[in-house]
RODO-2510 file (C-alpha; in nm, 4 decimals, decimal comma):
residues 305
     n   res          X          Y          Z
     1     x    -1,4398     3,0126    -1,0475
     2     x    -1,2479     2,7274    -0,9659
     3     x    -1,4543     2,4001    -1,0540
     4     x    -1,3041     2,0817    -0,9001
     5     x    -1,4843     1,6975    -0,9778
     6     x    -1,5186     1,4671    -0,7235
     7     x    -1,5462     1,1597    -0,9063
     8     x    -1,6345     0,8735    -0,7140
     9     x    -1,7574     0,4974    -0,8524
    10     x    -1,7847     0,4432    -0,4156
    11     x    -1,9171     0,7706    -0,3139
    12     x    -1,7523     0,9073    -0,0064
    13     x    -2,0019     0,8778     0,3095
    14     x    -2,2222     1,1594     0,3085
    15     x    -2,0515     1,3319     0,6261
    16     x    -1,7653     1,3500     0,4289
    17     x    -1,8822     1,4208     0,0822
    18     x    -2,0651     1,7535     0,2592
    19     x    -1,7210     1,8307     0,4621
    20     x    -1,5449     1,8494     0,1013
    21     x    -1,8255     2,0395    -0,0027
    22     x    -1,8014     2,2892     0,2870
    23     x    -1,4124     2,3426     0,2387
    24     x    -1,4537     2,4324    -0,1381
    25     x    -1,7109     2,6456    -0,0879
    26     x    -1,5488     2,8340     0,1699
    27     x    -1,3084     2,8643    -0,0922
    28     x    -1,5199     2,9991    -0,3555
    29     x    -1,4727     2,6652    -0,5539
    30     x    -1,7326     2,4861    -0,7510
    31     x    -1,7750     2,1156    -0,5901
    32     x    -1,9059     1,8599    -0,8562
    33     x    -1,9911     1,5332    -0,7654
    34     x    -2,0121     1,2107    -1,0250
    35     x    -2,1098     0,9263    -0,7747
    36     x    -2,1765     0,5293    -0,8669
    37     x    -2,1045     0,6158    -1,2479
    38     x    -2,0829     0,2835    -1,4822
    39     x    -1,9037     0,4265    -1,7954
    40     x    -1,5909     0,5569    -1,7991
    41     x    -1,7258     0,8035    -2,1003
    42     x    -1,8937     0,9655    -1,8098
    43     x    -1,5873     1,0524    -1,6042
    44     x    -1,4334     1,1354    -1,9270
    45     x    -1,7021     1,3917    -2,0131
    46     x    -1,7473     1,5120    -1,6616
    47     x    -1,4426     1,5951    -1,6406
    48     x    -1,3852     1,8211    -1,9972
    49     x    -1,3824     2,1953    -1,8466
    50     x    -1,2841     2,1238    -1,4634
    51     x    -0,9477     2,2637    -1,2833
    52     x    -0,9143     2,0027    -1,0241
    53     x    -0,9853     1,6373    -0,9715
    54     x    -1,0571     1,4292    -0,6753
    55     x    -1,0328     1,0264    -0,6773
    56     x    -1,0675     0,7167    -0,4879
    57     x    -1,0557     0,4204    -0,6413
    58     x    -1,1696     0,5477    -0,9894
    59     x    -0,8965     0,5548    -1,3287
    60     x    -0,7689     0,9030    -1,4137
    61     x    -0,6346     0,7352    -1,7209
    62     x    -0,5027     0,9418    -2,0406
    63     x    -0,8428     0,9803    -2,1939
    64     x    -0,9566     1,2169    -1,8490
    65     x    -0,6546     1,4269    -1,8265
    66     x    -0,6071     1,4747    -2,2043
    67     x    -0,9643     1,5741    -2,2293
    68     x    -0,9480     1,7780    -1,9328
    69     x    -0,8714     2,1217    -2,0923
    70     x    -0,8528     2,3279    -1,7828
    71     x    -0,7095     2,0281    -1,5365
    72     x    -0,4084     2,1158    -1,3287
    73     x    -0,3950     1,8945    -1,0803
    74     x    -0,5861     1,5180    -0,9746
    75     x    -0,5528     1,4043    -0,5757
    76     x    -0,6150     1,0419    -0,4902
    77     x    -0,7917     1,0384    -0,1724
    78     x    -0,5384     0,7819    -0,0005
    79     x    -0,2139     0,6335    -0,0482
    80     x    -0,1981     0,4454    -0,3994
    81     x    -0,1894     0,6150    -0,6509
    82     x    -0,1608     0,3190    -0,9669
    83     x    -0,4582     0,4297    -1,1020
    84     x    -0,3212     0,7792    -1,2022
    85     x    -0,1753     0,8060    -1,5361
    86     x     0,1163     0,9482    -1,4095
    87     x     0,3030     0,9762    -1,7725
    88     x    -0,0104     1,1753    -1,9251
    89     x    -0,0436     1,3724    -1,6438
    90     x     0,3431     1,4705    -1,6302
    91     x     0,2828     1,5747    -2,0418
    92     x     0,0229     1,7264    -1,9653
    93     x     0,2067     1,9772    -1,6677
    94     x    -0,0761     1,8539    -1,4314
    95     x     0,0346     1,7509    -1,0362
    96     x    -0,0840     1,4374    -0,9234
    97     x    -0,0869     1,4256    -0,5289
    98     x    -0,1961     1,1076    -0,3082
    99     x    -0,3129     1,1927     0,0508
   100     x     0,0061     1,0099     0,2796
   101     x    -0,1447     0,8592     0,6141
   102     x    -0,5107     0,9426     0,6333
   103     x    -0,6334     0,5585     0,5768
   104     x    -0,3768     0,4464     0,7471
   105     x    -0,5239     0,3378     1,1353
   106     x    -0,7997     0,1718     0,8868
   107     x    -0,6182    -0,0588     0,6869
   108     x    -0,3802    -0,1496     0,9946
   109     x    -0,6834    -0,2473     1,1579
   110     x    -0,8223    -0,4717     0,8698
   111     x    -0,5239    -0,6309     0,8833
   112     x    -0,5875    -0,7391     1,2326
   113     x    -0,9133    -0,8309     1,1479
   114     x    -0,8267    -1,0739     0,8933
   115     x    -0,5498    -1,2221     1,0231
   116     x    -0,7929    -1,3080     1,3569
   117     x    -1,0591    -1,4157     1,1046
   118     x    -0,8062    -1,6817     0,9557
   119     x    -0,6338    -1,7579     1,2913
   120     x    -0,9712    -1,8597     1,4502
   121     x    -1,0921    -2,0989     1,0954
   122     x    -1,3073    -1,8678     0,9749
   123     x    -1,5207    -1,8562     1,3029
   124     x    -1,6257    -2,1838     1,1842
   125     x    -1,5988    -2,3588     1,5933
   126     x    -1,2826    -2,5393     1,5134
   127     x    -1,0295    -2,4947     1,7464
   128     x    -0,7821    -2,1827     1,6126
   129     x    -0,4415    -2,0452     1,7363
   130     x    -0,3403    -1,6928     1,9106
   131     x    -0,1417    -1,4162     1,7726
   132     x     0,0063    -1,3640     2,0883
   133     x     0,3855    -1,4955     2,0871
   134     x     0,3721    -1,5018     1,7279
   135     x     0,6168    -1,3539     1,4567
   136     x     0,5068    -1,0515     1,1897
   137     x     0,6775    -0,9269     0,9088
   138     x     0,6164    -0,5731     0,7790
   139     x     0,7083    -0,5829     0,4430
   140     x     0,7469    -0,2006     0,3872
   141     x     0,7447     0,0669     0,7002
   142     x     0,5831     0,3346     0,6016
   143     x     0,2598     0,4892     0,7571
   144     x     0,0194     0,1661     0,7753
   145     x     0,3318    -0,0321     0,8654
   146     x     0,3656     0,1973     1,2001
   147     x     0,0336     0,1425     1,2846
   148     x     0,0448    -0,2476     1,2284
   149     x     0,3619    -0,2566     1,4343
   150     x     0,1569    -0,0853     1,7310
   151     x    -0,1533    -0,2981     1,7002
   152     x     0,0782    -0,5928     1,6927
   153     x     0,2855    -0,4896     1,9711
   154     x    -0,0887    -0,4618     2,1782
   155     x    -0,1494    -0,8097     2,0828
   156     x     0,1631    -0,9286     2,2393
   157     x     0,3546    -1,0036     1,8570
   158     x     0,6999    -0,9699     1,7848
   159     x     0,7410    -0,7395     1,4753
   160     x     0,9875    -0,7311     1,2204
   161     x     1,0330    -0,4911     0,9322
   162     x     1,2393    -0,4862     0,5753
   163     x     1,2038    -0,1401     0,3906
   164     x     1,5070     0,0142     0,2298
   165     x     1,3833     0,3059     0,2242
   166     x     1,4019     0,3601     0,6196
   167     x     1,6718     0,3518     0,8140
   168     x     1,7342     0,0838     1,0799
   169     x     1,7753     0,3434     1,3721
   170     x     1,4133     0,4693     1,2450
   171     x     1,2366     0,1699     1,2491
   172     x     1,4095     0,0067     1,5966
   173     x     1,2783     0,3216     1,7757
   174     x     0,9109     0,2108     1,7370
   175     x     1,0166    -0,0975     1,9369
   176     x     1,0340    -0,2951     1,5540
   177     x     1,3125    -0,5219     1,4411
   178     x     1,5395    -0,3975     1,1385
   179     x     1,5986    -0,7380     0,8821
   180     x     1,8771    -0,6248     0,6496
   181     x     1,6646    -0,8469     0,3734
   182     x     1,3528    -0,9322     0,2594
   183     x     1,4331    -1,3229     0,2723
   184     x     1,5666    -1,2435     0,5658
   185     x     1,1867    -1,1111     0,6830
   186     x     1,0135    -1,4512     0,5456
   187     x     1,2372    -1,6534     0,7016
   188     x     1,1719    -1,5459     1,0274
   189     x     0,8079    -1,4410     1,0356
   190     x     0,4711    -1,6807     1,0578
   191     x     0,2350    -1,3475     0,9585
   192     x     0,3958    -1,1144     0,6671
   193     x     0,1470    -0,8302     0,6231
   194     x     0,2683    -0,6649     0,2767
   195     x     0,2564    -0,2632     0,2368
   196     x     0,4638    -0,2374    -0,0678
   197     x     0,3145     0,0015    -0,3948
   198     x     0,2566    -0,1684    -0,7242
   199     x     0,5381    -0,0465    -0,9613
   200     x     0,8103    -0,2192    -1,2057
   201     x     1,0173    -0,4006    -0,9120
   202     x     0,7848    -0,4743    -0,6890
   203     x     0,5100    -0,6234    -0,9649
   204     x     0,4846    -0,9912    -0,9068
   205     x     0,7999    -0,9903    -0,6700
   206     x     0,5696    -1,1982    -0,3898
   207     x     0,7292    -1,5235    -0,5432
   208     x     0,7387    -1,8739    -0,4351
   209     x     1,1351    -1,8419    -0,2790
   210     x     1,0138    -1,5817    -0,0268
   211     x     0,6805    -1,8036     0,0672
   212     x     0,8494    -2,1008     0,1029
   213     x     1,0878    -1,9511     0,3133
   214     x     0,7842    -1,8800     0,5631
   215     x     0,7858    -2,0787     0,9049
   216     x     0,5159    -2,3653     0,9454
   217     x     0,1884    -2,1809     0,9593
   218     x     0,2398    -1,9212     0,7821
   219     x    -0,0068    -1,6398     0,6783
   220     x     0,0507    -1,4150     0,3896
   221     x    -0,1436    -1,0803     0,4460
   222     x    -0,2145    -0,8451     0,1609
   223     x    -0,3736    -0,4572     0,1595
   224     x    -0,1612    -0,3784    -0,0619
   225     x    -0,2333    -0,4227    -0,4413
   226     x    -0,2901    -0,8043    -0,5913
   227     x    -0,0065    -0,7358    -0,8821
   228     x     0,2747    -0,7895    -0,6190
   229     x     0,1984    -1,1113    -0,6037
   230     x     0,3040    -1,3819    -0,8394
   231     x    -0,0133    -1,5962    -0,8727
   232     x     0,1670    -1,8913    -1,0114
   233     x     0,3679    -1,8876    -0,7064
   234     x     0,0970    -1,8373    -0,5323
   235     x    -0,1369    -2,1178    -0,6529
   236     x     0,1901    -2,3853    -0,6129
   237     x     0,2635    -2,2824    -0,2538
   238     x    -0,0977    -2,3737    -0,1961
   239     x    -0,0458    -2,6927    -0,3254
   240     x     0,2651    -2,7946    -0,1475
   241     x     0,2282    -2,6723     0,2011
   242     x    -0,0986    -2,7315     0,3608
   243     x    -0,0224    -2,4995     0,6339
   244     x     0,0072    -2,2071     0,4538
   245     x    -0,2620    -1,9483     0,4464
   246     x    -0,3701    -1,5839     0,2317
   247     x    -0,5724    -1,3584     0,3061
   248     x    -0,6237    -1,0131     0,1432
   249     x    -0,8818    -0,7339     0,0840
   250     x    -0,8049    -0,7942    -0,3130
   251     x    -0,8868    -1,0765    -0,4614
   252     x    -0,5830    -1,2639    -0,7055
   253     x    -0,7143    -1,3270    -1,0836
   254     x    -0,7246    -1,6950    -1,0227
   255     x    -0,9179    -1,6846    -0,6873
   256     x    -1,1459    -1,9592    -0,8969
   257     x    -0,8248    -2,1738    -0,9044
   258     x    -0,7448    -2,1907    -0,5249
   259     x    -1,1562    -2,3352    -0,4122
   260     x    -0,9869    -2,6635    -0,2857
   261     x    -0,8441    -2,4476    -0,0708
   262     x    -1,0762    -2,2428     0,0525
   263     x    -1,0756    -2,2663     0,4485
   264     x    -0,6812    -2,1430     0,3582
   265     x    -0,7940    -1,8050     0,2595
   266     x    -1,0205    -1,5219     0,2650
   267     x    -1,0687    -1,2473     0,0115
   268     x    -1,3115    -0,9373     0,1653
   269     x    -1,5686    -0,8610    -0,1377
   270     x    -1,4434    -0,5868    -0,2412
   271     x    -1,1305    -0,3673    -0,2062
   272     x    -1,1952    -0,2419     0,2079
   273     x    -0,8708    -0,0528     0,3293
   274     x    -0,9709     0,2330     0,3843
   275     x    -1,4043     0,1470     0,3832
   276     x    -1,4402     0,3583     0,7219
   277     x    -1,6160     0,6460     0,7785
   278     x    -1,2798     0,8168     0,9203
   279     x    -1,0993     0,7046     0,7202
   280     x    -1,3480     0,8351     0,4556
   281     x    -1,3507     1,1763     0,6257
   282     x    -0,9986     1,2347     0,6972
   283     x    -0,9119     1,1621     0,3234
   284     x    -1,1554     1,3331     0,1664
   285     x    -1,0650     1,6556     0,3852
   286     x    -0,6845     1,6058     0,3277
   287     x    -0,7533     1,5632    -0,0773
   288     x    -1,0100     1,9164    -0,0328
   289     x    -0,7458     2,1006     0,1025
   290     x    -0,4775     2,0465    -0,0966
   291     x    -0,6314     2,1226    -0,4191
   292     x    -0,6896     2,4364    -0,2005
   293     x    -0,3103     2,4490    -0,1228
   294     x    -0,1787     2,4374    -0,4656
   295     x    -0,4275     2,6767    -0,6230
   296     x    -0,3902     2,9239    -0,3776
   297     x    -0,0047     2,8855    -0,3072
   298     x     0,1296     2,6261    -0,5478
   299     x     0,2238     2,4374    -0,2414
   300     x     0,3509     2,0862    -0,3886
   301     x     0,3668     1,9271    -0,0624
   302     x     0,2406     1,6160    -0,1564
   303     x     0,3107     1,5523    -0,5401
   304     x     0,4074     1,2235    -0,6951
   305     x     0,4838     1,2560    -0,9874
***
């Protein structure tokens, strides 16, 4: 019998944890679940005699998969997928599969939410601005970038987009503009809302040229992942323009650093993109059924590495 872990440090909601455990039984698979664990040892060791893995937020790092004697394939339940070991899994002949567009709607929205939150001072009765009329960058058009653009378009923005990786005739069909650069996106937009992965080039590429280049009040918004962004950079830009604001759902390494600034930026507690119990759901589900997929007809639909 198929065994597949569902290891999760933040447990999926209970409707969804019992809709994963619905498909795989209906599958004949046997549905493990490691929830709130606080040792790594334990995912390690949970792990040692199961075929399939299912993630969130939790590190499938070399010791899992090379202890993993039966494991052929590990699904991160959303779009990142950083904290696979992509290299030991590749060795190792096991797929690694993220689940494209199923938090999607939910971090577009928290996007919204923040920038509102910092738009309005925190909710603090101060006097605040609009987003409507405003300039927003999408740095990166890929699924939450369409649903940004959308919400953004409802709130009466003008929306810009850089991504190489779509064509201009693609992204001007949504009613987006196409910027041929990404200075070219900072220089024109008061809200960049960045949707880039964490990899070699984009590591630390949020640098103090492409903030500066920012209108006058500009926000910086970040769902993304906090190693995009240079945090000298980010720490001087702080300190030379007083209009300039961050916020993000991941907080920098030197949030302690940036306290004199602190009406300039918010930072949710802890990592809430996808924190919604669709999103939670529709995740969950996807990651279910395509452990399903490949077992049953090595359908690779999905695989990233």
């Amino acid at each position: 019998m198929v065994k597949v872990l569902i290891a999760t440090d933040k447990p999926f909601a209970k409707v969804a944890a019992d809709q994963i455990r619905s498909i795989l039984s209906n599958a004949g698979y046997t549905a493990i679940f490691l929830e709130k664990y606080t040792d790594q040892q334990d995912f390690v060791n949970a792990a040692a005699d199961v075929d399939a893995i299912i993630i969130r937020s939790d590190k499938a790092d070399r010791a899992v998969i090379s202890q993993a004697k039966n494991l052929k394939i590990v699904v991160r339940a959303g779009a990142g997928y950083d904290n696979v070991d992509l290299a030991a899994a590749t060795e190792k002949g096991v797929v690694v599969m993220n689940t494209p567009g199923q938090n999607s709607n939910a971090v577009a929205e928290l996007v919204f939410g923040m920038m509102v939150y910092q738009a309005r001072n925190h909710f603090n009765g101060s006097s605040g601005t609009e987003l409507k009329d405003k300039t927003i960058g999408l740095h990166a058009y890929g699924n939450v970038g369409r649903h940004v653009a959308r919400i953004a378009k409802g709130f009466g923005m003008t929306v810009y987009a850089y991504d190489p990786f779509v064509s201009k005739e693609q992204i001007e069909q949504d009613g987006v503009i196409a910027v041929d650069s990404v200075e070219a996106l900072y220089r024109q937009c008061q809200y960049v809302s960045l949707h880039i992965p964490a990899n070699e080039k984009t590591k630390k590429s949020i640098n103090y040229a492409l903030l500066s280049a920012m209108p006058p009040q500009a926000t910086l918004i970040n769902t993304a992942r906090k190693e995009v962004i240079c945090e000298d950079d980010l720490k001087r830009i702080f300190a030379d323009r007083k209009d300039f604001c961050y916020v993000s759902d991941v907080a920098p390494d030197c949030l302690a650093e940036l306290k004199e600034f602190e009406n300039r930026y918010y930072m949710t507690p802890k990592k809430l993109g996808a924190q919604t119990e669709e999103a939670n759901i529709n995740a969950g589900i996807a990651a279910a059924q395509q452990i399903i997929a490949f077992i049953e007809r090595n359908d690779t639909t999905y695989k990233v590495n």
